[in-house]
Structure formats: structure tokens, C-alpha cells
C-alpha positions in Angstrom: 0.0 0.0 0.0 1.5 3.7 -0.9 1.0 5.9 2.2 1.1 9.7 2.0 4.6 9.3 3.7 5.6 7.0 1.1 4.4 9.5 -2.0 6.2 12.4 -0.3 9.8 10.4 -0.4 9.3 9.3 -3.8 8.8 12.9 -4.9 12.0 14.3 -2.3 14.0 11.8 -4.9 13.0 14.1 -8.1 15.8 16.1 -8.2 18.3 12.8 -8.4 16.4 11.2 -10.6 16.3 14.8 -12.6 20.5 14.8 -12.2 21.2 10.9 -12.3 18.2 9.0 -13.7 20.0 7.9 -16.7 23.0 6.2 -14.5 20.5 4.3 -12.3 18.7 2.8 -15.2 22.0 1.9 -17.2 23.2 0.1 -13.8 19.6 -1.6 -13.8 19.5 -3.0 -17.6 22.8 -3.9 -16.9 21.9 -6.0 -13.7 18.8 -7.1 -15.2 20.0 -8.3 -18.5 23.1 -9.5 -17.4 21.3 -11.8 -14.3 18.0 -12.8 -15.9 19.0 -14.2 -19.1 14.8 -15.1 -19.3 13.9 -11.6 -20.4 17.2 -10.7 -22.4 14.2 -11.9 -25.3 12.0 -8.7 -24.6 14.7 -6.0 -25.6 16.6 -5.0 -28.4 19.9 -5.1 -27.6 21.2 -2.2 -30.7 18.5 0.2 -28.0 20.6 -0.7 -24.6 24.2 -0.4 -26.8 23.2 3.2 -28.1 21.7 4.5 -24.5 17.9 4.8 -26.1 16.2 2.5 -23.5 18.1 3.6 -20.5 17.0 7.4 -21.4 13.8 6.2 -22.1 13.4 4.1 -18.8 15.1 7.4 -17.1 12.2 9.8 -18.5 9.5 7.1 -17.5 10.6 6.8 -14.0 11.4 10.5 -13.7 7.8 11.4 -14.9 6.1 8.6 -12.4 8.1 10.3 -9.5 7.0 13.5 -10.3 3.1 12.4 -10.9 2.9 9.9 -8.3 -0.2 11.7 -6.5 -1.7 12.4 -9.6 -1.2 9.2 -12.2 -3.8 10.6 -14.8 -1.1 13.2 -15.3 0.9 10.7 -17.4 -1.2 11.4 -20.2 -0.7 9.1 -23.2 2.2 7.8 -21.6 0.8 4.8 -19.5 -1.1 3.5 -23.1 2.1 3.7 -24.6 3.6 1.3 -22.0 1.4 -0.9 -22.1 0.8 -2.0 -25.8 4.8 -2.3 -26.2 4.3 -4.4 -23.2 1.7 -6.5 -24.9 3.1 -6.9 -28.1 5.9 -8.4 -26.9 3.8 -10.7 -24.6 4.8 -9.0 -21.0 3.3 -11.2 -18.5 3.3 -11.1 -14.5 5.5 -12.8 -13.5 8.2 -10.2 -15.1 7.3 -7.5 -12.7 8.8 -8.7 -9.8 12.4 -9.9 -11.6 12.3 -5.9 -12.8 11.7 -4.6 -9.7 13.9 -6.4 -7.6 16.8 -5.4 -10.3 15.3 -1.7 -10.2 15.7 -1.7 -6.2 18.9 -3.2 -6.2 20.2 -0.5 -8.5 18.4 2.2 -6.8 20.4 1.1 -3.5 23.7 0.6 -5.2 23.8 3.8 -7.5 22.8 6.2 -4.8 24.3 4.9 -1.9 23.0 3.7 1.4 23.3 7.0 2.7 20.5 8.3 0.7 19.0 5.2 -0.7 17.9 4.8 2.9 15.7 1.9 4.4 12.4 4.5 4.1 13.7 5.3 0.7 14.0 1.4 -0.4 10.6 1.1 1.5 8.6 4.0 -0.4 9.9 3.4 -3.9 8.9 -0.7 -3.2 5.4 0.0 -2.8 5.4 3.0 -5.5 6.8 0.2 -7.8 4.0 -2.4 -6.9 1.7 0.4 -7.3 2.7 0.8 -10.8 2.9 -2.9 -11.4 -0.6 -3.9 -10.2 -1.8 -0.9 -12.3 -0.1 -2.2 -15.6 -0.6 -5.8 -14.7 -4.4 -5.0 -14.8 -4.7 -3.2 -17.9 -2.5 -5.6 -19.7 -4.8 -8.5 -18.7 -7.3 -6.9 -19.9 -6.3 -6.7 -23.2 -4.6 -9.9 -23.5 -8.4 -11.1 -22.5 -10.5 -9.1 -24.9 -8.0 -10.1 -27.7 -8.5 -13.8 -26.6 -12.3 -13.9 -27.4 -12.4 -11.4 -30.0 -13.3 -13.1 -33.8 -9.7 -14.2 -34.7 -7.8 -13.5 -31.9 -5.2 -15.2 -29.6 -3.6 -14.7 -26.5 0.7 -16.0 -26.6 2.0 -16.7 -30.0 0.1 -18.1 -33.3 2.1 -19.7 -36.0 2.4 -17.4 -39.2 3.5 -18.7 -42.9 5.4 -16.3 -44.9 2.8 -16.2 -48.1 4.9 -14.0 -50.2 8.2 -12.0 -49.8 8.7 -9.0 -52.2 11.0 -6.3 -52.5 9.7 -3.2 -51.8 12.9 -1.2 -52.3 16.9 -1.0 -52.0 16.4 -1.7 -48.1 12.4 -2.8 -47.5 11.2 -6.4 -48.3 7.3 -7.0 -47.1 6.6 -10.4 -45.6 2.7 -11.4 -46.4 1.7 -13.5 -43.3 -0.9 -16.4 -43.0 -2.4 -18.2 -39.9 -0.8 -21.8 -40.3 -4.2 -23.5 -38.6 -6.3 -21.2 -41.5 -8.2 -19.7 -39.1 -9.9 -16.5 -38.9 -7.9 -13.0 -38.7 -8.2 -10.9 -35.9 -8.7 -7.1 -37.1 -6.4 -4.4 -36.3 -6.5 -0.5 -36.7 -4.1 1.1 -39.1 -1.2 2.3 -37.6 -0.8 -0.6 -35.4 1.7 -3.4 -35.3 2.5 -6.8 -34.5 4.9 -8.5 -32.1 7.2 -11.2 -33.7 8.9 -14.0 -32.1 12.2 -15.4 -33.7 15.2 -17.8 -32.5 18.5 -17.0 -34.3 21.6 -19.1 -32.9 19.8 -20.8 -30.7 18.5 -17.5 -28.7 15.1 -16.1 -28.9 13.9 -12.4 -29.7 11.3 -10.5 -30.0 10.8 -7.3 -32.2 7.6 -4.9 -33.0 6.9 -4.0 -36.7 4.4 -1.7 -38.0 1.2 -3.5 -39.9 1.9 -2.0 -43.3 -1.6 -3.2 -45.1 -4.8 -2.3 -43.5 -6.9 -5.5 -42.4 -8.4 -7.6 -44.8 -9.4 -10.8 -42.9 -6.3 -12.9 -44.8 -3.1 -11.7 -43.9 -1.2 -9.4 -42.1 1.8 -7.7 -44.2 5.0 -5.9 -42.4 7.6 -4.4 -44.1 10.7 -4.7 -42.7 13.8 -2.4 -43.4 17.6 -4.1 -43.4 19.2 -2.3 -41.0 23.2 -2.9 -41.5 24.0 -4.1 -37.9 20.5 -5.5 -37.1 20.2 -8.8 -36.3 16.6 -9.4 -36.6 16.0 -7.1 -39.6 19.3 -9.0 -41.7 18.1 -12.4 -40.6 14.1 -11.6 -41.6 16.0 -10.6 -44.9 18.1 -13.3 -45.6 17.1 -15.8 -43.8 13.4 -15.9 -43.6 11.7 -17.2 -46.9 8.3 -17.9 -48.7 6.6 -20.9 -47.0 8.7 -20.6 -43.8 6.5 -20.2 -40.3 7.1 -17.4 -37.7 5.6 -16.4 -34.3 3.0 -13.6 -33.9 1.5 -11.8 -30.8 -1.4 -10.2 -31.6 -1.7 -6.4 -32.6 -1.4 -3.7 -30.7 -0.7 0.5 -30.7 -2.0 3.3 -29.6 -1.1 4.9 -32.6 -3.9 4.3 -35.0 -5.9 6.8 -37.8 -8.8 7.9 -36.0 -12.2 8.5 -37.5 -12.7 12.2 -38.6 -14.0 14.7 -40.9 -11.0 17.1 -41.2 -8.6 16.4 -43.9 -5.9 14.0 -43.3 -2.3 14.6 -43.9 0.4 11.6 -43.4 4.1 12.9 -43.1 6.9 10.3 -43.5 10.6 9.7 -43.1 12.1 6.5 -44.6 11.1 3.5 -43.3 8.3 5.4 -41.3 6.3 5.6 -44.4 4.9 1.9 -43.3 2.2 2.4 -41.0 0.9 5.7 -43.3 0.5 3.1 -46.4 -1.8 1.2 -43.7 -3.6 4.9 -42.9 -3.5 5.7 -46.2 -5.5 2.6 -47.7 -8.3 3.2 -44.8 -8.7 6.3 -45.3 -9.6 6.0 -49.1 -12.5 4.2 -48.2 -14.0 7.2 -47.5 -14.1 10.9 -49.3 -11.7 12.6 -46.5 -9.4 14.3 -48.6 -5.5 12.9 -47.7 -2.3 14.9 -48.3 0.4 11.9 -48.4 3.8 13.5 -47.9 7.1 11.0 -47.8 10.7 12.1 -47.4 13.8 9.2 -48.9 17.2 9.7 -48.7 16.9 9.3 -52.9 14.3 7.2 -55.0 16.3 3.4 -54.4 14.9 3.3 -50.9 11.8 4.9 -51.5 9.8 2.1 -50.8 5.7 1.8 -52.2 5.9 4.6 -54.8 4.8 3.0 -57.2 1.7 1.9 -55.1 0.9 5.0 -53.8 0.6 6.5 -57.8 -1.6 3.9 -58.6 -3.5 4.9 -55.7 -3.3 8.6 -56.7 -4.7 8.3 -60.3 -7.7 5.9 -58.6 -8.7 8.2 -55.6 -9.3 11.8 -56.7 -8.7 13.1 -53.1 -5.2 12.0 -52.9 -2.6 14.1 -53.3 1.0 13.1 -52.7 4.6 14.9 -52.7 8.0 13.1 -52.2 10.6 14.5 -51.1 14.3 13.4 -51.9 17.3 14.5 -50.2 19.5 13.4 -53.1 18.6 12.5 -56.2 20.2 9.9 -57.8 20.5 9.4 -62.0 17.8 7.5 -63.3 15.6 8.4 -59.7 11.7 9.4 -60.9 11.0 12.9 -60.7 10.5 14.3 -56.5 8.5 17.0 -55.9 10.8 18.2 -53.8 14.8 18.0 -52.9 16.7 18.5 -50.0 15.2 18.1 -46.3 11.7 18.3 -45.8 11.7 22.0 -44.3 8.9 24.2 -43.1 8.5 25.7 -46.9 7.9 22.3 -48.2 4.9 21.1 -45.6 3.3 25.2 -46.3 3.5 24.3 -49.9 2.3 21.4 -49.5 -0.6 21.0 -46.3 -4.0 21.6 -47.2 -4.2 25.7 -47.3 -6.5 25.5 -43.9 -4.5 24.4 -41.0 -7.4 22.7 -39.2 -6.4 19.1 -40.6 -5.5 16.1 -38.8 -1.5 15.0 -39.6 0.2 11.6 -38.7 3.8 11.7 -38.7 7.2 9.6 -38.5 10.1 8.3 -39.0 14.0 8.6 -37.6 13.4 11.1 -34.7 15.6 14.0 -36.0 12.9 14.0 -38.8 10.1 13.7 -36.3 11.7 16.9 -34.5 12.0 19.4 -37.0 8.5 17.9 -38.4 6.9 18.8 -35.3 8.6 21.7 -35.0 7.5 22.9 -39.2 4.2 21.8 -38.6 3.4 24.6 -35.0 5.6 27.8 -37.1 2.8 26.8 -39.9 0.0 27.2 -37.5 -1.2 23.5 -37.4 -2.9 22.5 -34.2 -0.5 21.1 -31.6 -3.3 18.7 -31.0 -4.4 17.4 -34.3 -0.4 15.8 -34.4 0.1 12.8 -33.8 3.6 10.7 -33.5 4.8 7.3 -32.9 8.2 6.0 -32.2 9.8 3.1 -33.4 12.2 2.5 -30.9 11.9 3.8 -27.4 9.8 7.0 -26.5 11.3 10.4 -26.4 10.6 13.8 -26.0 10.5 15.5 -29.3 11.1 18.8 -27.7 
């Protein structure tokens, strides 16, 4: 149980967590990974090697501390938590492993003379405070998945249908349930949680749904990243009529039913989930403004897709943006970065439109940042991260 005296030490340990948060969660992955080989599975390791998931952790912890007598504070950042959590098939009996690692390191980076008995005390119960709360949710929707039409709870058996090439560095796997059965339904700009053993060692890895539902398959499409295991082995490895491992889909970021004109802003491999958007969204008459930024036209994945799409669907209108063109690259409508004059240019000449954005996060920043100097609502953007979440400020 969190007592008021418990709340009020968690909150007096703010300003160490604001100075040294990213040290105590280093120390923790470090003690967590290194000890409990069982849940090395849940985590990409290219994340812990570049710092990503020990900032990310930091931020989360930081912003529990701070909120800890007001949790509806968090904001979007609880949902967030938990459909990573699900998608990679976080179950109970993980919580306690991370929070005797995260106690441990609490003790051991800050010292016994201010990571006090009370201290240990108060941030043990704030900790099982935050477990039961994302224990419950979870279960919740590993439940309603379970008796939905099509769904599953654990892994389900997937056969790779088809493989194709999207571009210099995508490749789309088309995947089948193995026992025929029905297809559970998704929202676009959702994804699915894959299960893999390479050498003998298993892992786990989210990728965007990059087809909205159609009852037979599920399509992700996966870019080769040059020192990622999962991505290079689902390239080279992974064929047509080979089985994988699927948890069920999950996200929080997903295209939204409205009336206001829809604008979908991509970076690179980013553009995945927006094709899903993209595809719902002409099943209706909302105008859509597709807008996709590649390094040059060879890893410009879907393009020609999406101009099949555009001479079908009167209300599309889309503009591509190339850093560099290359000889023998179709035309861009644009060169360089995506900047502020492209997206005025280019947006819908009302602001009041509804925009989906991402891609790698420097692109996300100065997106977010192009998109308030051109006077579009802060709250009609919406973002989702790849990798672990960060502030965009």
C-alpha cells in the first residue's frame, strides 16, 4: 500500500532522478540483462548499446516520480507502456524480476546514505503500485484479444505467403495463420509483435502493420538495417513458406475517424504504418495529403503503389521528397530536407487538418517543429516512435 509518507519520499528523490536517472537505469539494464538471461528476449539489444532504453526508462521513472499523486497526469504515456508491453507478450510474472533489479540498482547507484531503508521502502510499494496498475490493464487486453473473432492470447504460427522487394532496403513479408483460421482485425497504424530464435537464442521485435486489415493476412515491411540482427536475418534468412511467431496487434497509434482532412508525413522506413492509414482512409471521401521524405528514389519504398493509388482516388494528393537524387531516380517533388517551406507548400491551405507523422526522430523533430511555425494545431499531431519514446522537444 503507498502511504502519504511513502508518496512524499518518492517525490523528495526528483531532483536525483532529474540529475542521475540515466546512471541508475544503465546500472539496472545492466543488472537485469546480465542476471535474468529469461527476459534478455524482450529487448533490443542495438537500443541498450546506443543508450535509447536507459534514457527512455530514465524519462519514464522520472515522470512517475514527479506524478505519483496524480497518475492521470501521465497522459498518453501509460497506453504507450502498455501496448509495447503486450506486443511483446509481458506477463506477471516479469514484474517482480524488474523490480527487484530496479531496487537493487536504486540502493547501489545512490548509496546507502541516501538510498535509505524509508527510501527502499517508499519506492517498493510506488513500484508495486505501478505494477498492479499495468498488470491490470494488460490483462485486460490480453483477454479481450482472446475472445475477439480471430484472436489469440501467446504466440500463433504465421506462414510467410509471399516476400517482395519493396525497395533498395524494405522487403514486405505477407503472413498467414498456419491453422487457416480466422484473422483478428487491427486498426491502421498498429503493429505486430514477432517471435524469432537466431543461434539458438530467442527475440522478440515490434513491426508496423503495413496493409490495412483484410481478414487474410497481415503484411510488415521490414527495413535491413546494417548491424541488425533481426532485420538482416528476416532478410536473408526468412523465406516464402517458412512459419514465424506472432503476438497479436497492438498501438495506440492508430488513424482515428474524422472529418477534417488527413495529412500523413513520413521519413524512410516510417512511411509503413501511413500506407496502412493511407489505404483506410480512401474508403471514405476525407481528402489525404500523403507527404514521404527518402534519402533518394532506391529506398523509396511503395511509390509505385501509392501512384496507382493517386490516379484511382481523386482526393489524394502526394509529394516526395528526396534529399538526393540519384541518375535515373523518378521525378521528386521536392529536394533537400523536408523543411517548413515544403509542408506550407504542401498541407491543405487551412490548418485545421488532422496530420500523422514519423520516421528517424531527428525528422520527427524538425516535423513537429515545421508543422506549429505553420500554424497547425499542436493537438491534431500525432507521433509514434519506433524504438523507445522520447521527447521531441
Amino acid at each position: 500500500m503507498l502511504s502519504a509518507e511513502h508518496r512524499a519520499i518518492v517525490k523528495a528523490t526528483v531532483p536525483l532522478l532529474e540529475s542521475g536517472g540515466e546512471a541508475l537505469t544503465t546500472h539496472f539494464y545492466n543488472l537485469l540483462l546480465s542476471e535474468h538471461p529469461e527476459v534478455r528476449p524482450m529487448f533490443n539489444q542495438a537500443n541498450q548499446a546506443s543508450g535509447e532504453q536507459p534514457r527512455a526508462l530514465a524519462n519514464g521513472v522520472l515522470m512517475y516520480a514527479r506524478h505519483i499523486d496524480q497518475l492521470e497526469q501521465l497522459g498518453g504515456l501509460v497506453s504507450q507502456i502498455i501496448n509495447k508491453h503486450v506486443s511483446l507478450n509481458i506477463l506477471p510474472e516479469h514484474y517482480p524480476i524488474v523490480g527487484q533489479c530496479l531496487l537493487r540498482s536504486i540502493r547501489e547507484v545512490l548509496g546507502a546514505q541516501i538510498a535509505t531503508d524509508a527510501v527502499i521502502e517508499a519506492w517498493a510499494a510506488a513500484y508495486q503500485q505501478l505494477a498492479d496498475l499495468l498488470i491490470g490493464l494488460e490483462e485486460q487486453i490480453y483477454a479481450q484479444r482472446e475472445v475477439a473473432p480471430g484472436g489469440w492470447r501467446g504466440t500463433r504460427v504465421f506462414r510467410v505467403a509471399r516476400k517482395v522487394r519493396e525497395s533498395d532496403e524494405i522487403t514486405s513479408f505477407y503472413l498467414r495463420p498456419d491453422d487457416n483460421g480466422e484473422l483478428l482485425a487491427f486498426h491502421p497504424g498498429q503493429y505486430i509483435g514477432v517471435r524469432l530464435t537466431i543461434d539458438g537464442e530467442e527475440v522478440r521485435r515490434n513491426y508496423s502493420l503495413s496493409a490495412m486489415a483484410n481478414g487474410r493476412e497481415y503484411r510488415i515491411s521490414v527495413k535491413r538495417e546494417q548491424n541488425g540482427k533481426v532485420s538482416n536475418y528476416l532478410h536473408t534468412q526468412v523465406n516464402e513458406n517458412d512459419t514465424v511467431d506472432l503476438f497479436a496487434p497492438a498501438g495506440d497509434f492508430r488513424l482515428e475517424p474524422s472529418d477534417k482532412p488527413l495529412v500523413l508525413i513520413s521519413g524512410g522506413v516510417g512511411i509503413t504504418p501511413t500506407v496502412a492509414m493511407l489505404q483506410a482512409a480512401l474508403t471514405t471521401d476525407r481528402p489525404v495529403h500523403f507527404i514521404h521524405s527518402a534519402r533518394h528514389g532506391g529506398v523509396h519504398a511503395f511509390r509505385d503503389a501509392i501512384e496507382a493509388l493517386a490516379a484511382r482516388y481523386p482526393q489524394l494528393k502526394r509529394f516526395y521528397c528526396y534529399e538526393q537524387s540519384r541518375a535515373g531516380d523518378a521525378d521528386a517533388h521536392g529536394t533537400g530536407y523536408l523543411d517548413e517551406k515544403h509542408l506550407a507548400k504542401w498541407l491543405p491551405e487551412s490548418r485545421d487538418v488532422d496530420v500523422y507523422f514519423l520516421g528517424p526522430v531527428a525528422f520527427m523533430k524538425a516535423v513537429k517543429k515545421h508543422l506549429k511555425a505553420i500554424g497547425v494545431p499542436e493537438s491534431q499531431s500525432r507521433y509514434e516512435f519506433f524504438g523507445p519514446a522520447r521527447a521531441l522537444e
